[in-house]
N, C-alpha and C positions, 0 to 999 in steps of 0.2 A: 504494500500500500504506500503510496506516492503521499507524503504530508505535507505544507511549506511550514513553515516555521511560525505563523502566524494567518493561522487557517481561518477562512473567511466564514460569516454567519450571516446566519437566515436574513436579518439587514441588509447585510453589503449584498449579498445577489437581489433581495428587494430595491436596491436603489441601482446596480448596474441595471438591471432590464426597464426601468423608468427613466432613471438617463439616456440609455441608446436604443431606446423604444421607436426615435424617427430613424437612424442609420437601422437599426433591423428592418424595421419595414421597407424603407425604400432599397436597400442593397441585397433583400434576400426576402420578403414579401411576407405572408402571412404564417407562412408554414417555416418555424424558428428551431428548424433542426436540419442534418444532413439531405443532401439530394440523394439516389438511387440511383445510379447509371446501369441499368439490366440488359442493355442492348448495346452501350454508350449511343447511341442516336439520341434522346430525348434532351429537351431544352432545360435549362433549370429546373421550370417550372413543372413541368412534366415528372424530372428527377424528384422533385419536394414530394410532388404529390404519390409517387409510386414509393415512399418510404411508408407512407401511412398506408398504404395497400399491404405493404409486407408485413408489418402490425397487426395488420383486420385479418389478414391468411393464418396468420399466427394463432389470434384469438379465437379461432372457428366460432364465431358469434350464431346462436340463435333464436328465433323470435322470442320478445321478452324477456331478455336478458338485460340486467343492470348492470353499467359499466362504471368503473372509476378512472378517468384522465389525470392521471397523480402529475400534475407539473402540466396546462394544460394550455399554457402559452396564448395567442388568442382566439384557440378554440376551431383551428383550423382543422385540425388531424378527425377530431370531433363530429364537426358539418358532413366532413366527408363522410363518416363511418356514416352518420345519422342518417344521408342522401341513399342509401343502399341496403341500411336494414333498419329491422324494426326493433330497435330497442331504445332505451336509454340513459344518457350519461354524465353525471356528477363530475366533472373538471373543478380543478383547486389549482392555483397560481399565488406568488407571493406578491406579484408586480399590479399594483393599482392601474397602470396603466395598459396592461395585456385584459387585466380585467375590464375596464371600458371598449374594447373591443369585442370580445368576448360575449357582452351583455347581450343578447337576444341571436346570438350569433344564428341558431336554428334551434326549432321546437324538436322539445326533448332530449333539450341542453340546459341543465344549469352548472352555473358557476358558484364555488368560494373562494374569498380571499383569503385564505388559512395556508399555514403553515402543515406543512404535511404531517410533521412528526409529532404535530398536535391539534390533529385532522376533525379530532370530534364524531367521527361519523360510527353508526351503528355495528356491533361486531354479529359479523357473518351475514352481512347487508349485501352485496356483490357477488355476481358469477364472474365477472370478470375486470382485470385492473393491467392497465399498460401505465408504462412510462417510459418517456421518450425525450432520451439527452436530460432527463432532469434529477434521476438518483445520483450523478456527478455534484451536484448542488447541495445534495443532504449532511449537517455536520456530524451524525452518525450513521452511519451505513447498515448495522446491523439493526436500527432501529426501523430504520427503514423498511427493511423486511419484514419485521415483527408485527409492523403497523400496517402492511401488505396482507401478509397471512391474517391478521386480527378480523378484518373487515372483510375475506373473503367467505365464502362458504365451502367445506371441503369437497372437495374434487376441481374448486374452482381452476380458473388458470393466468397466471402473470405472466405478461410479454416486459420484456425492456431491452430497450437501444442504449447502450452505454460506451463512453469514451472508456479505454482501457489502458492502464500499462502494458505494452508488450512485451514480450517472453525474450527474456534475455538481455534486458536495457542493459546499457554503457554507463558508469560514473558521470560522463560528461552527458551522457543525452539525459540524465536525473538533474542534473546541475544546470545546464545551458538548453535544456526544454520541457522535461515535463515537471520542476519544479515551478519554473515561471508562468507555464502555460495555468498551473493552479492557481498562482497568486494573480496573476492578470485576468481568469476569467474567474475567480469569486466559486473555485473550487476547493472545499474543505481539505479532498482527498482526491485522490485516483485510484481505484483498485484495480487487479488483473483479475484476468477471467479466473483462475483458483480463487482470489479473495470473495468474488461473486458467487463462486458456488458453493464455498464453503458457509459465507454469512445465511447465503436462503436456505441452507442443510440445516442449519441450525435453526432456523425461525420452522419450520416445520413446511417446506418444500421440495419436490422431487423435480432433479433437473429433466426435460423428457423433452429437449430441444435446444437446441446451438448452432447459429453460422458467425462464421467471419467473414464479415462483407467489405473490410478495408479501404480492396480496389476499387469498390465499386464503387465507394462514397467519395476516396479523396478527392476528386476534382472537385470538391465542393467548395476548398480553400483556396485555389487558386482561381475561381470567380469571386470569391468575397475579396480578395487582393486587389482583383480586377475593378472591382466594382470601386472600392474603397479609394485606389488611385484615382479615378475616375471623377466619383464624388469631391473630394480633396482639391481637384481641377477645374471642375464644372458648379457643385452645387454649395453655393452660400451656407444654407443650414448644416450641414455635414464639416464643411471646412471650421466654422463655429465649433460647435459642437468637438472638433476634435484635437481644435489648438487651443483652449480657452481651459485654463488651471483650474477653474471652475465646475470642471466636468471630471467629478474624482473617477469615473472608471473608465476614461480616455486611451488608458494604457493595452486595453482586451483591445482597444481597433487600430492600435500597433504590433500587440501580438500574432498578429495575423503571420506572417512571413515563418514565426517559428512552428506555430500551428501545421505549416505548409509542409514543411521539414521534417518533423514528428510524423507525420502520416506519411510520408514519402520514402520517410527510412525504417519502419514498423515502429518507431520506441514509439509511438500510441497506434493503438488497435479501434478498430470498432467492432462490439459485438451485439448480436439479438440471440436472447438469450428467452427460452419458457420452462415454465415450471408449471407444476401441477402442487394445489395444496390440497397435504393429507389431511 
C-alpha cells in the first residue's frame, strides 16, 4: 500500500472536485473516470461511456434491483445504467458541486452528499454496489469494504475500477510517481491488487472476477494532457483557474504528465475487480 506522508481526507478531495469541477467538465465531460479503448477506434466520449458499460456487464443487473453508486460523480455512469434497465440507484458524492449536477440527473436516481464511510444507509438494503475511480479517495480502505458488505444483501455483488500499485514498482517510481500522484490527486492510499483482495476477504467477500485493462485505458492521460495544454492556450477560465495560488488543488492539473508515465511504465495498474458477498 502506497501512503504519502501526509494522507489527504474526506475534505481535501471534497474541495479538489469543487475546485476543478469547471476543468473536469470541460476537458473530460460528464463521465469523471477513465475512457475504454475496446476496439481503440472510439472517440473519448464513446471510451467514457463504454467504461460504464463494463460496470453494468459486470453487475449482471436485474429488474428491481437497488443499486449503490459509492463515489457517484455527477451521476453520469448512473443515467446510463438507468437508460437500459429497470432499476434503481442511491449515488453518494463528497463534492457539492458534482452534487448540483447530479440533482434530477434521471428518474430513479437519487443523490447524497455523504461521506461514504459514514454513508448512513440501511444494512442489507442493496443487491448491488459499484464504485468507480472512487475507493482510491477512501482514508480507510478496509472500511470501505466493511461499509460495502454492510449495506449489501448476501449473494449481492460489488464491481470496482481502481487505480492500483503495480506488481513490482521501483524505489524511484514510489518516490518520483506514485507517491506524488497520491498527494496531488487527494489520494489517502494506493493499494495493489493483493491489498484489494485481501481487504474485501476480510470484510466478508469472495473475489469471483478480475481484469486488467491498463492498455486499454491509458490513453486516457495523454488526452487530459492534451486537453489541459490546450485549455492553458485557448481558455480564460482554465488558464485562471490553474495559475492562480488561490486554487489549492492546482497541483492534480500539473500532475498530469506523471500520471502519463505511471500508466505507460505499469508502476500504476488499473483494475475491475467483482466480488460476491457471503
Amino acid at each position: 500500500m502506497i501512503v504519502p506522508d501526509r494522507p489527504a481526507t474526506a475534505a481535501h478531495v471534497a474541495v479538489h472536485y469543487d475546485e476543478l469541477d469547471l476543468a473536469y467538465r470541460r476537458m473530460w465531460g460528464d463521465h469523471v473516470h477513465h475512457g475504454y479503448w475496446r476496439s481503440g477506434k472510439e472517440t473519448p466520449q464513446e471510451a467514457a461511456a463504454a467504461l460504464a458499460v463494463l460496470v453494468e456487464e459486470h453487475l449482471a443487473l436485474r429488474p428491481g434491483h437497488r443499486v449503490c453508486d459509492i463515489g457517484c460523480g455527477y451521476g453520469a455512469t448512473a443515467a446510463a445504467i438507468l437508460g437500459r434497465h429497470d432499476v434503481t440507484i442511491v449515488g453518494l458524492t463528497l463534492s457539492a458541486a458534482q452534487q448540483r449536477i447530479a440533482d434530477g440527473r434521471a428518474p430513479g436516481f437519487a443523490w447524497l452528499l455523504r461521506d461514504w464511510l459514514g454513508n448512513g444507509l440501511e444494512r442489507a438494503s442493496f443487491d448491488r454496489a459499484y464504485a468507480i475511480e472512487s475507493s482510491e479517495h477512501m482514508t480507510d480502505k478496509g472500511r470501505f469494504f466493511t461499509e460495502a458488505r454492510r449495506i449489501l444483501r448476501p449473494g449481492g455483488r460489488l464491481v470496482v475500477c481502481a487505480w492500483l500499485e503495480g506488481p513490482h514498482v521501483t524505489p524511484w517510481q514510489v518516490r518520483h510517481l506514485l507517491l506524488p500522484i497520491c498527494r496531488e490527486g487527494r489520494l489517502p492510499s494506493m493499494g495493489s491488487r493483493e491489498d484489494y483482495v485481501d481487504l474485501a476477504a476480510r470484510a466478508g467477500f469472495v473475489l469471483t472476477g478480475y481484469q486488467d485493462i491498463s492498455r486499454q485505458v491509458r490513453r486516457t492521460w495523454l488526452l487530459c494532457l492534451m486537453r489541459l495544454m490546450k485549455g492553458l492556450a485557448i481558455d480564460r477560465d482554465i488558464r485562471r483557474l490553474a495559475l492562480s495560488r488561490a486554487t489549492r488543488s492546482r497541483d492534480f492539473m500539473f500532475s498530469l504528465p506523471r500520471l502519463l508515465i505511471a500508466s505507460r511504465t505499469g508502476a500504476m495498474r488499473y483494475g475491475v475487480f467483482q466480488w460476491e458477498a457471503r
